[in-house]
ZADO-1210 file (C-alpha; in nm, 4 decimals, padded with zeros to 6 digits):
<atoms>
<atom x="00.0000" y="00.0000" z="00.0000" code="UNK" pos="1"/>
<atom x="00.1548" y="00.3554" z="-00.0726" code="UNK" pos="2"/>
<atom x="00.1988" y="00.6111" z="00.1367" code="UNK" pos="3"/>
<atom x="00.2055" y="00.9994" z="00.0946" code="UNK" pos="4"/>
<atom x="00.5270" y="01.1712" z="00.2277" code="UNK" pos="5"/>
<atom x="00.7403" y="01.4199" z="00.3384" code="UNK" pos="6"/>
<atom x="01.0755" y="01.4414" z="00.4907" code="UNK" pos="7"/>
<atom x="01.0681" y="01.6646" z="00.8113" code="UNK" pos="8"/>
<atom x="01.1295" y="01.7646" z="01.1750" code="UNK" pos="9"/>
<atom x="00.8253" y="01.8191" z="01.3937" code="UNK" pos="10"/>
<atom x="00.8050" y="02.1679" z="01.6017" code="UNK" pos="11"/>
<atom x="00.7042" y="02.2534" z="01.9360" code="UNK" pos="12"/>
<atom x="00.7318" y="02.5485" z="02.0810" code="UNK" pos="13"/>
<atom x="00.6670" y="02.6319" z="02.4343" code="UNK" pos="14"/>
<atom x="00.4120" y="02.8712" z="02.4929" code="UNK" pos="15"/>
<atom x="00.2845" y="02.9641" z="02.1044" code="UNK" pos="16"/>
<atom x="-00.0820" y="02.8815" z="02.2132" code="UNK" pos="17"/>
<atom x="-00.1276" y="03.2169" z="02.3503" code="UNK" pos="18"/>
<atom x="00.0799" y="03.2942" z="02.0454" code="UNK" pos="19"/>
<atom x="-00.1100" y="03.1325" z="01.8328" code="UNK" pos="20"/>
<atom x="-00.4628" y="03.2806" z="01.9220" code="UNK" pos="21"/>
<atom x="-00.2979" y="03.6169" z="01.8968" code="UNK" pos="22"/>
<atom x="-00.2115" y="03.5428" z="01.5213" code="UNK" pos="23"/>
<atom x="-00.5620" y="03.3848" z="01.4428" code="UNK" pos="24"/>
<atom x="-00.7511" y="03.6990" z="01.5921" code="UNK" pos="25"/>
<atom x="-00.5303" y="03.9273" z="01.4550" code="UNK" pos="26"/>
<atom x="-00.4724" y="03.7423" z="01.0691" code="UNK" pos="27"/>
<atom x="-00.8454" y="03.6127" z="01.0568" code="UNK" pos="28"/>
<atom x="-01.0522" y="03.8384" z="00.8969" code="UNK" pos="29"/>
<atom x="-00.7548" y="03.9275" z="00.6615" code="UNK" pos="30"/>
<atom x="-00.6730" y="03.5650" z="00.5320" code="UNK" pos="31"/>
<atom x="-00.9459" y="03.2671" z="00.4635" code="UNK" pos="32"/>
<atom x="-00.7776" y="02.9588" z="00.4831" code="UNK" pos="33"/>
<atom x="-00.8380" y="02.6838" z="00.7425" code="UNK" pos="34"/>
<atom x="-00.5665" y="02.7390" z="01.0144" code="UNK" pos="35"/>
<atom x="-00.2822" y="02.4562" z="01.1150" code="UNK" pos="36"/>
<atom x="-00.3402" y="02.2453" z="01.4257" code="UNK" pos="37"/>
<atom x="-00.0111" y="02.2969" z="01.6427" code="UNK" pos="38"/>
<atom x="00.0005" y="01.9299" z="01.6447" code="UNK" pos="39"/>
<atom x="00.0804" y="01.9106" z="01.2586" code="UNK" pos="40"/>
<atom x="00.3581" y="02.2523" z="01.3019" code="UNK" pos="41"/>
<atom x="00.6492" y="02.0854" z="01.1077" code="UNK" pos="42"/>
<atom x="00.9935" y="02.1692" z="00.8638" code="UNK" pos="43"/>
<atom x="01.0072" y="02.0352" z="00.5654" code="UNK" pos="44"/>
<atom x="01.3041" y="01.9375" z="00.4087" code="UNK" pos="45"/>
<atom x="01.1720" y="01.7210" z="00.1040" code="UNK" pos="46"/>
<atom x="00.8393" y="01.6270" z="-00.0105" code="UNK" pos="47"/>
<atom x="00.8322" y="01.3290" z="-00.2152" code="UNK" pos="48"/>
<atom x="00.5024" y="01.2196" z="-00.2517" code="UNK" pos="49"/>
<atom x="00.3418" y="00.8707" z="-00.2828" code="UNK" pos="50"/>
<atom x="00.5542" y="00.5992" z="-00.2416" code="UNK" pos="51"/>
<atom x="00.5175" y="00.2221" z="-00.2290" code="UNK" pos="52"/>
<atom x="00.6542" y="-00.0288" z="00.0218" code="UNK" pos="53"/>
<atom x="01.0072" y="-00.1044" z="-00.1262" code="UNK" pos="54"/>
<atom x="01.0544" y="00.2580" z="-00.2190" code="UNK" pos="55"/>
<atom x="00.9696" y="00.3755" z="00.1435" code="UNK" pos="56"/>
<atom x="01.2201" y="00.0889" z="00.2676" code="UNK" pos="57"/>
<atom x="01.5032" y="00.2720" z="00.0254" code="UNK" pos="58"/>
<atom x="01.4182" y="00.5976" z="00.1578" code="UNK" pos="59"/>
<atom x="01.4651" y="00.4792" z="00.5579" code="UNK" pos="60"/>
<atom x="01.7614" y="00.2955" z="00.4741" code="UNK" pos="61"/>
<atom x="01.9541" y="00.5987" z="00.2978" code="UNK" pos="62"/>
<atom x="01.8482" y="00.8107" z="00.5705" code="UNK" pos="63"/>
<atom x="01.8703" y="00.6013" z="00.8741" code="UNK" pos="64"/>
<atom x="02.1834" y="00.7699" z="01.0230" code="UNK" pos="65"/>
<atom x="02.0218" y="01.0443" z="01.0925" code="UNK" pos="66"/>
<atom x="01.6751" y="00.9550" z="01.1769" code="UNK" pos="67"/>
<atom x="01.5421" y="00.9888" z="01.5184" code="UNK" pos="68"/>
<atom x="01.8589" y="01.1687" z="01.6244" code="UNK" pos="69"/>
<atom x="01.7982" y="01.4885" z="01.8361" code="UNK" pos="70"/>
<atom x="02.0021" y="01.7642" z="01.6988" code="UNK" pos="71"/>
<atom x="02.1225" y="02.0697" z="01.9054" code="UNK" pos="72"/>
<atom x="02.0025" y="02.3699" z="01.7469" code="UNK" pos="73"/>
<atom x="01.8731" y="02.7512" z="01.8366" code="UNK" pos="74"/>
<atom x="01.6152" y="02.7621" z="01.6640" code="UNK" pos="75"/>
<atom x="01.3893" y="03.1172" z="01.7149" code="UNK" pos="76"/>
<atom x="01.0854" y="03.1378" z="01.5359" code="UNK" pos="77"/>
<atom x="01.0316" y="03.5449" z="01.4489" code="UNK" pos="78"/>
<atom x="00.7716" y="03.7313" z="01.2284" code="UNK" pos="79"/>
<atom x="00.5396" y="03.6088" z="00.9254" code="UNK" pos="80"/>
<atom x="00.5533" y="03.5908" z="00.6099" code="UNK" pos="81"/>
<atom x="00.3811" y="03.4342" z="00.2698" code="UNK" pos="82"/>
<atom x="00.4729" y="03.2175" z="-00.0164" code="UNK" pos="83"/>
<atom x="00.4868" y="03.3601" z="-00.2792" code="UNK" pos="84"/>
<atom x="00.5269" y="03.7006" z="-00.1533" code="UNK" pos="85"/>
<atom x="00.2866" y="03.9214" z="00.0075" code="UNK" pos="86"/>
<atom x="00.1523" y="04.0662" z="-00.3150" code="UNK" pos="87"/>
<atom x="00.0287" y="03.7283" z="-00.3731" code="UNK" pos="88"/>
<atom x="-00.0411" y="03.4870" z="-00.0462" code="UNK" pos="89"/>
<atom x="-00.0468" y="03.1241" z="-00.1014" code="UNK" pos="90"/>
<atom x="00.0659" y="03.0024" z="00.2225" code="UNK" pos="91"/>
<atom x="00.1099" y="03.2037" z="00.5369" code="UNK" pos="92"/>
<atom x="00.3813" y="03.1185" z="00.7993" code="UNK" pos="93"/>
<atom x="00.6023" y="03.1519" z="01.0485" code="UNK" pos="94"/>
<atom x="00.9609" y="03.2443" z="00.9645" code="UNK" pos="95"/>
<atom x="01.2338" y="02.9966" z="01.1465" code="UNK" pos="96"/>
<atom x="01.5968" y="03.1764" z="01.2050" code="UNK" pos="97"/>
<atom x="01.8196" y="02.8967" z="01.2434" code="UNK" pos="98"/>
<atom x="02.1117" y="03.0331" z="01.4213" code="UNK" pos="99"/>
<atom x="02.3488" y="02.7499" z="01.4563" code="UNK" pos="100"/>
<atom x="02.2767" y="02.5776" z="01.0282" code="UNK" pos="101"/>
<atom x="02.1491" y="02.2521" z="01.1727" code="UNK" pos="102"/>
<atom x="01.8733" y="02.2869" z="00.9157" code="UNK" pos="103"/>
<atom x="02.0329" y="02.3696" z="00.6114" code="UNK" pos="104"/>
<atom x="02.3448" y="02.0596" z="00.7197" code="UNK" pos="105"/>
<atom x="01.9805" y="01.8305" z="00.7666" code="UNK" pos="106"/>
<atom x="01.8489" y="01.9499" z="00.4537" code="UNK" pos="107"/>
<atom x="02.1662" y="01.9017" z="00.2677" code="UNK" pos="108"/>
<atom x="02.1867" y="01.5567" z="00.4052" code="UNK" pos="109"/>
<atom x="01.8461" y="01.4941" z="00.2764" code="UNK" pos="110"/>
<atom x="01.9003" y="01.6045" z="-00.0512" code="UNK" pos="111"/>
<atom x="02.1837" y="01.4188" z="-00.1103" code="UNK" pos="112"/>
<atom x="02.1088" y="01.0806" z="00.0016" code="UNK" pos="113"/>
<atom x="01.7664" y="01.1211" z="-00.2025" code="UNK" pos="114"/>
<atom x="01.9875" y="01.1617" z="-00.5094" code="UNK" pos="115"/>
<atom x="02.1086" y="00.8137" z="-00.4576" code="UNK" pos="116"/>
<atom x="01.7611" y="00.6894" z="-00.5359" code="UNK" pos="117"/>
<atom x="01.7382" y="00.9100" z="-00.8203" code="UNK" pos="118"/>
<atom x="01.5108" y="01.2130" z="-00.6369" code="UNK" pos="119"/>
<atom x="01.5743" y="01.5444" z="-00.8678" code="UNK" pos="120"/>
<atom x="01.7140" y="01.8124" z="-00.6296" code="UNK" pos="121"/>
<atom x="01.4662" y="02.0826" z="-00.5295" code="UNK" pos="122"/>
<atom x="01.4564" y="02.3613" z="-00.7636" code="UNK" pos="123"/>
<atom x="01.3489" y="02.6198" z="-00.4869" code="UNK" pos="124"/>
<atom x="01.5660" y="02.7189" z="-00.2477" code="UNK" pos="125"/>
<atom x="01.5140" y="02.5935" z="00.1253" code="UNK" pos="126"/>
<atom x="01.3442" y="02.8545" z="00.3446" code="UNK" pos="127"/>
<atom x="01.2732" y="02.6826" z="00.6316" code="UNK" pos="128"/>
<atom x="00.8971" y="02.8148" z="00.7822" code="UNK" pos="129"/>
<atom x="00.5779" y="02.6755" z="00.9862" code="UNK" pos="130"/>
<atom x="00.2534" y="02.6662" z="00.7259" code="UNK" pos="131"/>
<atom x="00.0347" y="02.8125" z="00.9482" code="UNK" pos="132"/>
<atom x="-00.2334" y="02.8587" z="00.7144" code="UNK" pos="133"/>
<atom x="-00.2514" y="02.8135" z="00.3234" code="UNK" pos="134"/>
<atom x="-00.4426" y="03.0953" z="00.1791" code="UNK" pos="135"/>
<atom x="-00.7645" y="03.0862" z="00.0142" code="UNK" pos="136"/>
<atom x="-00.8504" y="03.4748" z="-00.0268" code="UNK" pos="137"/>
<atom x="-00.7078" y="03.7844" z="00.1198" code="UNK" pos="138"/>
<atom x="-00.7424" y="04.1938" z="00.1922" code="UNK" pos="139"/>
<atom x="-00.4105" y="04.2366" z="00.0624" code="UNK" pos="140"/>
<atom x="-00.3462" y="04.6466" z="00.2192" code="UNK" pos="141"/>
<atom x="-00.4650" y="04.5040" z="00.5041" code="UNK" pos="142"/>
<atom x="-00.2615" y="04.1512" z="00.5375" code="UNK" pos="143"/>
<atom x="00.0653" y="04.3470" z="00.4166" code="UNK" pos="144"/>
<atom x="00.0396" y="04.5968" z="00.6879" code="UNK" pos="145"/>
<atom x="-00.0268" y="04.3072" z="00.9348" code="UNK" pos="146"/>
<atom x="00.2845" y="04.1206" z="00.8451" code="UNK" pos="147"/>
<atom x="00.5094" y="04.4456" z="00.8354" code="UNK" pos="148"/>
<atom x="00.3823" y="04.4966" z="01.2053" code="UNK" pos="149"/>
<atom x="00.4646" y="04.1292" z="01.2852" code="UNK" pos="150"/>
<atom x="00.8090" y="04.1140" z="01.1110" code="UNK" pos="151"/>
<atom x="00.9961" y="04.1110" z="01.4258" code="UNK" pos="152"/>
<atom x="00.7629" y="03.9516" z="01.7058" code="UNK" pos="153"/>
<atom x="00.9440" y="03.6589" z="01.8485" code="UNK" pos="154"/>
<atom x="00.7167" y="03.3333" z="01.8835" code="UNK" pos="155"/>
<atom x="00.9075" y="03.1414" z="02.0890" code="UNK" pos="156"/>
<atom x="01.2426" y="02.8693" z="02.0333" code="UNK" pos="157"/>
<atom x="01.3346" y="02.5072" z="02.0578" code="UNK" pos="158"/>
<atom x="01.6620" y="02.3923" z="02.1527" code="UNK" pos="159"/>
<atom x="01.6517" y="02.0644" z="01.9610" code="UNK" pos="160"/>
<atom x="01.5325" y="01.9024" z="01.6460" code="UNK" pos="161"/>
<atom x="01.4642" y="01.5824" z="01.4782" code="UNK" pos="162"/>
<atom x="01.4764" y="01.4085" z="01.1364" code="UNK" pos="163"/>
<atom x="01.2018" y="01.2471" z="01.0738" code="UNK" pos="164"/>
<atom x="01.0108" y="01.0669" z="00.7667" code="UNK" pos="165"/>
<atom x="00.6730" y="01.1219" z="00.7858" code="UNK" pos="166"/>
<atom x="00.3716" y="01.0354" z="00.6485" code="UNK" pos="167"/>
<atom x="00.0645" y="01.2643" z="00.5372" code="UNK" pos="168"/>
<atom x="-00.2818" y="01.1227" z="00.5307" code="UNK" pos="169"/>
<atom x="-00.5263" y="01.3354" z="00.3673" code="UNK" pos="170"/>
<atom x="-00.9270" y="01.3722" z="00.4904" code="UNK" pos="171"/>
<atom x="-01.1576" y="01.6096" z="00.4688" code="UNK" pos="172"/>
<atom x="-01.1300" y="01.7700" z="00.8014" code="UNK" pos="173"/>
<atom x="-00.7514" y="01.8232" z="00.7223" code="UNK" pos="174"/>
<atom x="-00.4312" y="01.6350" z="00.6508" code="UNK" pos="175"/>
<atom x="-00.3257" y="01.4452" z="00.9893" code="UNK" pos="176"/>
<atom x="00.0693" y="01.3755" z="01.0056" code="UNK" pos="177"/>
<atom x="00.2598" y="01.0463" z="01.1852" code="UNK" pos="178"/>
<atom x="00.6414" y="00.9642" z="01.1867" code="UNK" pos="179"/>
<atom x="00.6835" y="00.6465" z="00.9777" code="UNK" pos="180"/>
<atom x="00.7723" y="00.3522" z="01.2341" code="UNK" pos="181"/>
</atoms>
């Protein structure tokens, strides 16, 4: 049976539910767009879509080193921002300053072990971010102001981080994410 997905470190960060609500009552009106449960708050390095049993097998074994490992990082999560760009919001996150690189060494990592099972690198550049909501309509004056007076609120940190494969299942109340076992 296949399964959908990604290549990622969960997030938790102490304290963003106050955080959080603050966002949604301030962002709300501006954006439409179901928001992301903090439960499913997550990097991506990779997404690689549906794969089947022996593929997903491939995939652990090339990145087993690394899996499950906690990594020391300082990671501080600080201001907003949207994919594309503001002029034209797709998805609306949270902007991740990774002081110490563990997430661009993790995403390197990634990369290249996927290119020994024949994964095309990632055309985009890696910006890591939390998705915390993907946008369905906007008041663009409005929601670019917003961000510019958000740029430089601090959310919170998280000292350490882990790789993870994990899996997406889709469903009509929203996708729900699990690490592969």
């Amino acid at each position: 049976m296949e399964k959908r997905i990604f290549i990622g470190s969960f997030v938790k960060i102490d304290g963003f539910d106050k955080k959080y609500t603050l966002i949604k009552k301030e962002f709300g009106g501006l954006i439409k767009g179901r928001w992301i449960p903090e439960e499913n708050f997550h990097i991506t390095y990779r997404f690689i879509g549906n794969v089947n049993p022996r593929q997903l097998e491939e995939i652990k074994t090339v990145l087993k080193p690394s899996l499950g490992i906690e990594y020391e990082a300082n990671l501080i999560f600080r201001g907003v921002g949207a994919f594309p760009n503001l002029l034209k919001p797709r998805v609306f996150f949270l902007k991740v300053d990774d002081t110490r690189g563990v997430l661009d060494r993790l995403n390197g990592f990634v990369n290249e072990k996927l290119a020994l099972l024949g994964y095309p690198p990632e055309k985009r550049p890696f910006k890591p971010h939390i998705t915390l909501k993907r946008v369905k309509g906007y008041s663009a004056e409005k929601f670019q102001a917003k961000v510019r007076e958000f740029s430089d609120y601090e959310f919170g940190k998280q000292a350490i981080i882990k790789l993870s494969i994990i899996e997406s299942i889709l469903s009509p109340g929203g996708a729900k994410y699990k690490i592969v076992e």
